[in-house]
PDB file of N, CA, C and O in Angstrom:
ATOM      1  N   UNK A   1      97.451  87.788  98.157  1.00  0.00           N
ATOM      2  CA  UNK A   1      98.656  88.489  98.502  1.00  0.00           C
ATOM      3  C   UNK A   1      98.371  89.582  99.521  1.00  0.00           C
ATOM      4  O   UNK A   1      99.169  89.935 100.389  1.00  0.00           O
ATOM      5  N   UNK A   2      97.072  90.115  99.317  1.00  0.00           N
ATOM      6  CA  UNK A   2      96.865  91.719 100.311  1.00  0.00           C
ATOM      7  C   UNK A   2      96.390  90.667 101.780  1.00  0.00           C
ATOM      8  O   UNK A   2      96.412  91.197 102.891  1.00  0.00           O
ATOM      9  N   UNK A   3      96.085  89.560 101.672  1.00  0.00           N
ATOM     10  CA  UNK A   3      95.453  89.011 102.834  1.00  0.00           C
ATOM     11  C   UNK A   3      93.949  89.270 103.592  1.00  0.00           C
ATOM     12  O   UNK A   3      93.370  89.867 102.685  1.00  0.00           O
ATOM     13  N   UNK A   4      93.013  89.186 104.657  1.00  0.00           N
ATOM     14  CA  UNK A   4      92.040  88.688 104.661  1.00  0.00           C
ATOM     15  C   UNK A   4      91.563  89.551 106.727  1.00  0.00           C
ATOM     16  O   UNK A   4      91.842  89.083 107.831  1.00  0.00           O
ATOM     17  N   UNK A   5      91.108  90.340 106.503  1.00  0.00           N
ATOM     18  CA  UNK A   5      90.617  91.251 107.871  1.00  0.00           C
ATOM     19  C   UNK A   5      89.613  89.993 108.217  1.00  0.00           C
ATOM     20  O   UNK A   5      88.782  89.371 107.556  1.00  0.00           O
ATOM     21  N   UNK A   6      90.147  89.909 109.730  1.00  0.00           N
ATOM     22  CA  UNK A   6      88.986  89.344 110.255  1.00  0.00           C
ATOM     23  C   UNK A   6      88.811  89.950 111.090  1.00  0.00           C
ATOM     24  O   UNK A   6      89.618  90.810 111.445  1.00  0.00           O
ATOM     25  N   UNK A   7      87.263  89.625 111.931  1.00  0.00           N
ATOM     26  CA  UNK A   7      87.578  90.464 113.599  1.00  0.00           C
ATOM     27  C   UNK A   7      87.691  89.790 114.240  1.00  0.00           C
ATOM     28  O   UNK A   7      87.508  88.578 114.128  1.00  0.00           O
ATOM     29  N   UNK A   8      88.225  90.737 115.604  1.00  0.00           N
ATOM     30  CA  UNK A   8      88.332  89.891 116.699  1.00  0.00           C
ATOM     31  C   UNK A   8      87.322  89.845 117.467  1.00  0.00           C
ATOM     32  O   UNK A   8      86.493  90.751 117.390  1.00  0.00           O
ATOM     33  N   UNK A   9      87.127  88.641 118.514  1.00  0.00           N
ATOM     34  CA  UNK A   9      86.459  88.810 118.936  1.00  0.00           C
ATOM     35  C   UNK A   9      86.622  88.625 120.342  1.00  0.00           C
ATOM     36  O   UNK A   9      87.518  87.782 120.365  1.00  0.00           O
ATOM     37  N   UNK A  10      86.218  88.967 121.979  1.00  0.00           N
ATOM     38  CA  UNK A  10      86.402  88.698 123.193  1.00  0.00           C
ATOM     39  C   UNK A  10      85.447  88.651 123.830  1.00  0.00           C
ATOM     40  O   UNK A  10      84.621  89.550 123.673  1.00  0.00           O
ATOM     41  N   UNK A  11      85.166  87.492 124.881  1.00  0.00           N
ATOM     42  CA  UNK A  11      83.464  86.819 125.418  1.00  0.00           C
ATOM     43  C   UNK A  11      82.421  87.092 124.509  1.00  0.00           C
ATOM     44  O   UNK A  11      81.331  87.538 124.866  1.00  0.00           O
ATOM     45  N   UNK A  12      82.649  86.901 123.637  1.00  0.00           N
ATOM     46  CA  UNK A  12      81.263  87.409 122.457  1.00  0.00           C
ATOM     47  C   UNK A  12      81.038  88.187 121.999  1.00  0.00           C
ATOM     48  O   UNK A  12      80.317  88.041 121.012  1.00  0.00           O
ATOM     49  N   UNK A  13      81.573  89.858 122.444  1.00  0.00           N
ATOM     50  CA  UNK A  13      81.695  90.682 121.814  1.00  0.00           C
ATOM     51  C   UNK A  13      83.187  91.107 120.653  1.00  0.00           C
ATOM     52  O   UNK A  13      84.245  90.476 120.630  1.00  0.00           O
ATOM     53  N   UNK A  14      82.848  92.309 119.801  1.00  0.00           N
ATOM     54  CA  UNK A  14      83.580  92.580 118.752  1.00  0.00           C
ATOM     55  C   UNK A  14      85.006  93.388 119.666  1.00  0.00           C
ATOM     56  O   UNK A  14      84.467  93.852 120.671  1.00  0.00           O
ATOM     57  N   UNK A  15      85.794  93.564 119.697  1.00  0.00           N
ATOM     58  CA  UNK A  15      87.040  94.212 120.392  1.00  0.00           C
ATOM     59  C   UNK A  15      87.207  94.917 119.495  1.00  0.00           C
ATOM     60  O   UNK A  15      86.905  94.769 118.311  1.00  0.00           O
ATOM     61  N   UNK A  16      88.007  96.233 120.332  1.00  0.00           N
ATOM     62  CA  UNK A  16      88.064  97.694 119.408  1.00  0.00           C
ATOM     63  C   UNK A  16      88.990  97.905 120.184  1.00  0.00           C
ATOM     64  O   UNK A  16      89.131  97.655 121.381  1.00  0.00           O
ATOM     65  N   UNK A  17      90.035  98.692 118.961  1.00  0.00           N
ATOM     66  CA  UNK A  17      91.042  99.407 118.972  1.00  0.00           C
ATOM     67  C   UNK A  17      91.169 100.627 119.098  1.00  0.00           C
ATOM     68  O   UNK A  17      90.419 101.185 118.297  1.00  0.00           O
ATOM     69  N   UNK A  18      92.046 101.719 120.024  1.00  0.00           N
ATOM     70  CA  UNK A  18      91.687 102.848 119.766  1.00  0.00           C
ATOM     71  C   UNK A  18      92.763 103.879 118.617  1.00  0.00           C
ATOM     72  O   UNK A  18      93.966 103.653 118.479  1.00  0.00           O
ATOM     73  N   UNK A  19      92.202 104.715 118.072  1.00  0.00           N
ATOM     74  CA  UNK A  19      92.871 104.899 116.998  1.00  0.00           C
ATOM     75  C   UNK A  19      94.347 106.333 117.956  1.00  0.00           C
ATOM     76  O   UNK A  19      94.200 107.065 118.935  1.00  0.00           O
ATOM     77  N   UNK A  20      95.294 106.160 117.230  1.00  0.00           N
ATOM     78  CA  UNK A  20      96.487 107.078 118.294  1.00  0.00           C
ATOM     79  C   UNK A  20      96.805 107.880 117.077  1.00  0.00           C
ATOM     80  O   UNK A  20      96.467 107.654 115.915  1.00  0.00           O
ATOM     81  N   UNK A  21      97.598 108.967 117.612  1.00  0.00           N
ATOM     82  CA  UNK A  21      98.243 110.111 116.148  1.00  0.00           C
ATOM     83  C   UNK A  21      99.534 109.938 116.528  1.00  0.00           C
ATOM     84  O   UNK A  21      99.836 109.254 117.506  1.00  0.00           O
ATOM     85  N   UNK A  22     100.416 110.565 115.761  1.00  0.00           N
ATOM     86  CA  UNK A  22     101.629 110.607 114.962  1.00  0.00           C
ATOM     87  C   UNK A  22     102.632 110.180 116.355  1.00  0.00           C
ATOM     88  O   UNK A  22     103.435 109.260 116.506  1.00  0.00           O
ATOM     89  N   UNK A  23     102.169 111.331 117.308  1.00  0.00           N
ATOM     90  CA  UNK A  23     103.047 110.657 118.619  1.00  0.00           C
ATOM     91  C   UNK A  23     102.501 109.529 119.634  1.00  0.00           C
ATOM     92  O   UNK A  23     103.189 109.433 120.650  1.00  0.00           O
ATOM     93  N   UNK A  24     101.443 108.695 119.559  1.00  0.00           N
ATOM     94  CA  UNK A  24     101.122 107.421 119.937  1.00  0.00           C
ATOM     95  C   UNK A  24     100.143 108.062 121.361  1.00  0.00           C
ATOM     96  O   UNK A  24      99.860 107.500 122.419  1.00  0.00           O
ATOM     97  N   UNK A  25      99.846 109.259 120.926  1.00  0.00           N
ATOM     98  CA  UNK A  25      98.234 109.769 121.751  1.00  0.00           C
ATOM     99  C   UNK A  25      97.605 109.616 120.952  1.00  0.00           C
ATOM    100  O   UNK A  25      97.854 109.629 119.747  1.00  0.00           O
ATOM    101  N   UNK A  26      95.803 109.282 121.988  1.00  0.00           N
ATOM    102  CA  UNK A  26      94.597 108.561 121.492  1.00  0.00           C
ATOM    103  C   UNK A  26      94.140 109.989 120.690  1.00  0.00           C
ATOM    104  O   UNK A  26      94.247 111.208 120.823  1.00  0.00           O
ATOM    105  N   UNK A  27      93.695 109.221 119.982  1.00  0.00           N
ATOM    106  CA  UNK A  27      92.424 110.554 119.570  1.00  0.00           C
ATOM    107  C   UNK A  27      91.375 110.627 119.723  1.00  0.00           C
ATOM    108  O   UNK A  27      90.521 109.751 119.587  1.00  0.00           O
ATOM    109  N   UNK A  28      91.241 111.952 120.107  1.00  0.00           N
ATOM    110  CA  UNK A  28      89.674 112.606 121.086  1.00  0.00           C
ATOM    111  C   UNK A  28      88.697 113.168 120.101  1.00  0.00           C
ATOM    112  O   UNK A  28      89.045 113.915 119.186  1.00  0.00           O
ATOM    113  N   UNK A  29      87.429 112.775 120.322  1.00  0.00           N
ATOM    114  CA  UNK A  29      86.371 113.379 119.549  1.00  0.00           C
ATOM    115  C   UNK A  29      85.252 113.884 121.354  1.00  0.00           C
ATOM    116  O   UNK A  29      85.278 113.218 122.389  1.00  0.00           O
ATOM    117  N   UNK A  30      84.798 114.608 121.227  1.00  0.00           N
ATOM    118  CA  UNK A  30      83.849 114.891 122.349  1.00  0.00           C
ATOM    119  C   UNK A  30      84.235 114.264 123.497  1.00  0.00           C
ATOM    120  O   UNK A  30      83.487 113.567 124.183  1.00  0.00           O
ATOM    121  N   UNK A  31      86.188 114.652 123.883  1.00  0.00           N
ATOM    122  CA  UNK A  31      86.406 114.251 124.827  1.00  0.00           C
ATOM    123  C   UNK A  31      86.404 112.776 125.019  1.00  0.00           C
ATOM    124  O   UNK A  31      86.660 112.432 126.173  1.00  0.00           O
ATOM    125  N   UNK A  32      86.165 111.776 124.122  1.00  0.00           N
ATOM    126  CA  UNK A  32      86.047 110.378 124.112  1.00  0.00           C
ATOM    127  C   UNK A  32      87.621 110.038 123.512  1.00  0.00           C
ATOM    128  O   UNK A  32      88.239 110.977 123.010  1.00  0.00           O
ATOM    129  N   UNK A  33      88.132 108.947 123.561  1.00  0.00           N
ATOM    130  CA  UNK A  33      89.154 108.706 122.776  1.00  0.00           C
ATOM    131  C   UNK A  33      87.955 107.808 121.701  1.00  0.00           C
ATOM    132  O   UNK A  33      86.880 107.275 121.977  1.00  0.00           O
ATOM    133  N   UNK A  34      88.744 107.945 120.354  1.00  0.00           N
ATOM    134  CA  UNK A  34      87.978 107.445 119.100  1.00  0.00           C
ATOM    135  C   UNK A  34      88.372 105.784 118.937  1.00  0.00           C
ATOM    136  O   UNK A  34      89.576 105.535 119.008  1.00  0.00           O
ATOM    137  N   UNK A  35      87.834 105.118 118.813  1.00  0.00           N
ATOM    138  CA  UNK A  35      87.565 103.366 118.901  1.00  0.00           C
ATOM    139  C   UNK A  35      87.304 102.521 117.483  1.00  0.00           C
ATOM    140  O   UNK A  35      86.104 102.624 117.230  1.00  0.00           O
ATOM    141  N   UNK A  36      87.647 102.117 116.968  1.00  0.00           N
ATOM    142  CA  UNK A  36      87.443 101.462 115.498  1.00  0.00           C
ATOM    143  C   UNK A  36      87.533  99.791 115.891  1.00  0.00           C
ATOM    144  O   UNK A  36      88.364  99.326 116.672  1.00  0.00           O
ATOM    145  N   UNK A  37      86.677  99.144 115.300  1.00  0.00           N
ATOM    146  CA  UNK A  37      86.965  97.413 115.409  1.00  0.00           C
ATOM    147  C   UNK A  37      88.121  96.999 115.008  1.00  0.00           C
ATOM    148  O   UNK A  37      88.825  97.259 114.033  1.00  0.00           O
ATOM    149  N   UNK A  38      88.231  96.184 116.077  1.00  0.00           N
ATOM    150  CA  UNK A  38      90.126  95.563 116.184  1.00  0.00           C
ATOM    151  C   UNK A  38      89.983  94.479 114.906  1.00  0.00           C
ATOM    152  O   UNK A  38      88.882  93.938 115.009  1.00  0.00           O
ATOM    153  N   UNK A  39      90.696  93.992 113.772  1.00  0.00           N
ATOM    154  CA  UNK A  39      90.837  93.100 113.047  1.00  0.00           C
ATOM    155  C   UNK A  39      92.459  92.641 112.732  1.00  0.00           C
ATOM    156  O   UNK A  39      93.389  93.447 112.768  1.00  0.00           O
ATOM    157  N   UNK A  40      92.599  91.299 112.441  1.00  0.00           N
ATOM    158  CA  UNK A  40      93.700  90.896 112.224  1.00  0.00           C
ATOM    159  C   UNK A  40      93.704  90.761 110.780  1.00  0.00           C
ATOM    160  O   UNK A  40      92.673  90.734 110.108  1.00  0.00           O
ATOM    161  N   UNK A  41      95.306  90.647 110.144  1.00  0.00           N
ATOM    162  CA  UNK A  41      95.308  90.206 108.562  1.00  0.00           C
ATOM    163  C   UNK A  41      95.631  88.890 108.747  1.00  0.00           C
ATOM    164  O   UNK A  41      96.503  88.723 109.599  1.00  0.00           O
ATOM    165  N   UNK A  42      95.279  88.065 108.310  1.00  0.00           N
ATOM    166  CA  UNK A  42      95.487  86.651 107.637  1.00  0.00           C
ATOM    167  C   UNK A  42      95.656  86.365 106.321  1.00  0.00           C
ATOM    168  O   UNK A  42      94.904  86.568 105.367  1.00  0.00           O
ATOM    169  N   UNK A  43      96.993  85.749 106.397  1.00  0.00           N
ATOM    170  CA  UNK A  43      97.622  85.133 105.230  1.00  0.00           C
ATOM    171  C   UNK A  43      96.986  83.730 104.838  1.00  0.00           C
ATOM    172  O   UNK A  43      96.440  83.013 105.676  1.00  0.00           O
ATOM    173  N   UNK A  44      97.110  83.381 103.419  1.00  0.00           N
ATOM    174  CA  UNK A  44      97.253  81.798 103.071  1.00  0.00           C
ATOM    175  C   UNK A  44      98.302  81.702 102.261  1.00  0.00           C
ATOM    176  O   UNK A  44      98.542  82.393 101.271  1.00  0.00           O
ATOM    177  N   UNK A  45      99.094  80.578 102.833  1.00  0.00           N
ATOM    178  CA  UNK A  45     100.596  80.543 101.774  1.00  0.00           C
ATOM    179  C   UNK A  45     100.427  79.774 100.883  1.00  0.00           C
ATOM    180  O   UNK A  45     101.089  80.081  99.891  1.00  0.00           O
ATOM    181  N   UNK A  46      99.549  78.476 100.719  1.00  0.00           N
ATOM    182  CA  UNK A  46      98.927  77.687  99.854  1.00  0.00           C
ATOM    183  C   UNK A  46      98.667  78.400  98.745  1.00  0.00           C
ATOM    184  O   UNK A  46      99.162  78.126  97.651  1.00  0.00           O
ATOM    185  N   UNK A  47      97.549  79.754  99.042  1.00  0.00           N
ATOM    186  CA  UNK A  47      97.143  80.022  97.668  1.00  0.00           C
ATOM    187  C   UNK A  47      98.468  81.208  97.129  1.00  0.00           C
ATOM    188  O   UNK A  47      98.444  81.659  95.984  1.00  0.00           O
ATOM    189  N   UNK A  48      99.064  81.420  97.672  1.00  0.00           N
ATOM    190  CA  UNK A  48     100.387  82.424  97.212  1.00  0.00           C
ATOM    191  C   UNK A  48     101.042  81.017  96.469  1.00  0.00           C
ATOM    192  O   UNK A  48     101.700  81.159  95.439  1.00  0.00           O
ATOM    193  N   UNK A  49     100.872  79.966  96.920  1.00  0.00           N
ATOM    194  CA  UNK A  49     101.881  78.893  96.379  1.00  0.00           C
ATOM    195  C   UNK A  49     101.620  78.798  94.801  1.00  0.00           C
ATOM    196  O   UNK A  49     102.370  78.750  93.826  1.00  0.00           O
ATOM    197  N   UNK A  50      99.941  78.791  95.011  1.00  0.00           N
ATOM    198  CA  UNK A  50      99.231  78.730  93.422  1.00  0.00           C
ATOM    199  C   UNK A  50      99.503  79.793  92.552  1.00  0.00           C
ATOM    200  O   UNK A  50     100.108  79.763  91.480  1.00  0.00           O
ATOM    201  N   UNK A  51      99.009  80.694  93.111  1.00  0.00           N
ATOM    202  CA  UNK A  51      99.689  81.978  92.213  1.00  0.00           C
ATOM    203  C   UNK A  51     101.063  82.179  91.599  1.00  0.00           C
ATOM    204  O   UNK A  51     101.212  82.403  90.397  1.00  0.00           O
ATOM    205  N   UNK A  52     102.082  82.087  92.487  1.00  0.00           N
ATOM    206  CA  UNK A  52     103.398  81.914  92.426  1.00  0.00           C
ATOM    207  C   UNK A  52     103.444  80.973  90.940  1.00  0.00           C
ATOM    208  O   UNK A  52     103.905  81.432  89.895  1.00  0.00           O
ATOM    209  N   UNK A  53     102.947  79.755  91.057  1.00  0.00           N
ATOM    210  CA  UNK A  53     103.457  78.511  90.087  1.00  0.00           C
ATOM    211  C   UNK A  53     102.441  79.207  88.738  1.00  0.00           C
ATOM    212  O   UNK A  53     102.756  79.234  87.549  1.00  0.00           O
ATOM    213  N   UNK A  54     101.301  79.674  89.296  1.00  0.00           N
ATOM    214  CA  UNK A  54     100.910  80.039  87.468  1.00  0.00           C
ATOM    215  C   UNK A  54     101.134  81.388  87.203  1.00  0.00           C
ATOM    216  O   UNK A  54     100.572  81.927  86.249  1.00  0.00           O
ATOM    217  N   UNK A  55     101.665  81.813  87.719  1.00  0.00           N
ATOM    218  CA  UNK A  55     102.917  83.288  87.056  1.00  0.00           C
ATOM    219  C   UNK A  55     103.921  82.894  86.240  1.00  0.00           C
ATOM    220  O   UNK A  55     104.120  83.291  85.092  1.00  0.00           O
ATOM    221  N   UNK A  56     104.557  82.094  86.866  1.00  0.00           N
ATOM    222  CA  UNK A  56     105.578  81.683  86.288  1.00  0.00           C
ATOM    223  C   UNK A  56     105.828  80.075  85.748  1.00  0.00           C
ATOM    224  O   UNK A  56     106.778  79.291  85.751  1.00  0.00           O
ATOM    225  N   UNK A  57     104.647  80.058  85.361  1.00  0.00           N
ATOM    226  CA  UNK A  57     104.575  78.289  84.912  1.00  0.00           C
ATOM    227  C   UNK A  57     105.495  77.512  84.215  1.00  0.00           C
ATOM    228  O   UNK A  57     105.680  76.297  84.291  1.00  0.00           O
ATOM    229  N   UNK A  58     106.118  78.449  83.445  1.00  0.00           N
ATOM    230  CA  UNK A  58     107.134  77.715  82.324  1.00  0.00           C
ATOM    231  C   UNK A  58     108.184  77.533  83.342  1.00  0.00           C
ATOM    232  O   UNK A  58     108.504  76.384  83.646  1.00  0.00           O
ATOM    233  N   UNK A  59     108.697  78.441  83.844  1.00  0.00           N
ATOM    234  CA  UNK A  59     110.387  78.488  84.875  1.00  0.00           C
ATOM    235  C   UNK A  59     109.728  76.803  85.507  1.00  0.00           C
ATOM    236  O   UNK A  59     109.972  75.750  84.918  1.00  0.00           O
ATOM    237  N   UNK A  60     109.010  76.881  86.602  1.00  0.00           N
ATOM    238  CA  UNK A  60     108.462  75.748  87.434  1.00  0.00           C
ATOM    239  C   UNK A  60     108.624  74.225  86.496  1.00  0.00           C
ATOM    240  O   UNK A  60     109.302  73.199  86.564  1.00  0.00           O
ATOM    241  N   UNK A  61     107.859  74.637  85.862  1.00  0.00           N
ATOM    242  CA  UNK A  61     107.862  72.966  84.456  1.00  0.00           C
ATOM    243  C   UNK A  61     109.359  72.776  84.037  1.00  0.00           C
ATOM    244  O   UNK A  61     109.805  71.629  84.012  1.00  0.00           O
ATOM    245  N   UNK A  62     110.136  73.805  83.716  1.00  0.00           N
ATOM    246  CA  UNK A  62     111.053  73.304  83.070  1.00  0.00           C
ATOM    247  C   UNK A  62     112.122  72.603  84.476  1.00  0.00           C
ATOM    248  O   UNK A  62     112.790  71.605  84.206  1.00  0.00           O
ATOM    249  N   UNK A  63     112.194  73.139  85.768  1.00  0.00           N
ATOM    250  CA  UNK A  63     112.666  73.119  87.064  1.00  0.00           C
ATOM    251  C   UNK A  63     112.250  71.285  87.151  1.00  0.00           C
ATOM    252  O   UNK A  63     113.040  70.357  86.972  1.00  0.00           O
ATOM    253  N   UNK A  64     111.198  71.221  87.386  1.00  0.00           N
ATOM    254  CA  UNK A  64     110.609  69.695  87.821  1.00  0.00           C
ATOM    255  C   UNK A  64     110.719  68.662  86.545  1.00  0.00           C
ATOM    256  O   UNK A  64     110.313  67.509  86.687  1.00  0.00           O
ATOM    257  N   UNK A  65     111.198  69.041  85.472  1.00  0.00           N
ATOM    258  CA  UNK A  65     111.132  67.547  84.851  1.00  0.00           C
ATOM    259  C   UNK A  65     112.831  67.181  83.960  1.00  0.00           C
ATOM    260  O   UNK A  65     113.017  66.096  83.408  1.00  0.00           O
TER     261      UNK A  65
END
């Protein structure tokens, strides 16, 4: 359900994001803007499918037969 960080990646290296504050300026450490590794969330709906049906197993069984 929380899903699955991957990184990204571009010509072989790791891609980084830079981190921004409240009004969508970078933030500066020693005059640098500050950089964190870029990652995406990835879902699987399959296994939400599984979960879903054994939460509620009885509703499902009684639904299908």
């Amino acid at each position: 359900m929380d899903g699955v960080e991957k990184p990204i990646f571009h010509n072989g290296k790791r891609a980084l994001d830079f981190l921004l504050d409240e009004d969508g300026q970078p933030v500066m450490r020693d005059g640098k803007p500050v950089a964190v590794p870029a990652v995406v969330r990835e879902y699987s709906d399959r296994l939400l499918m599984f979960f879903l049906t054994g939460q509620r197993a009885l509703r499902f069984r009684s639904r299908n037969r």
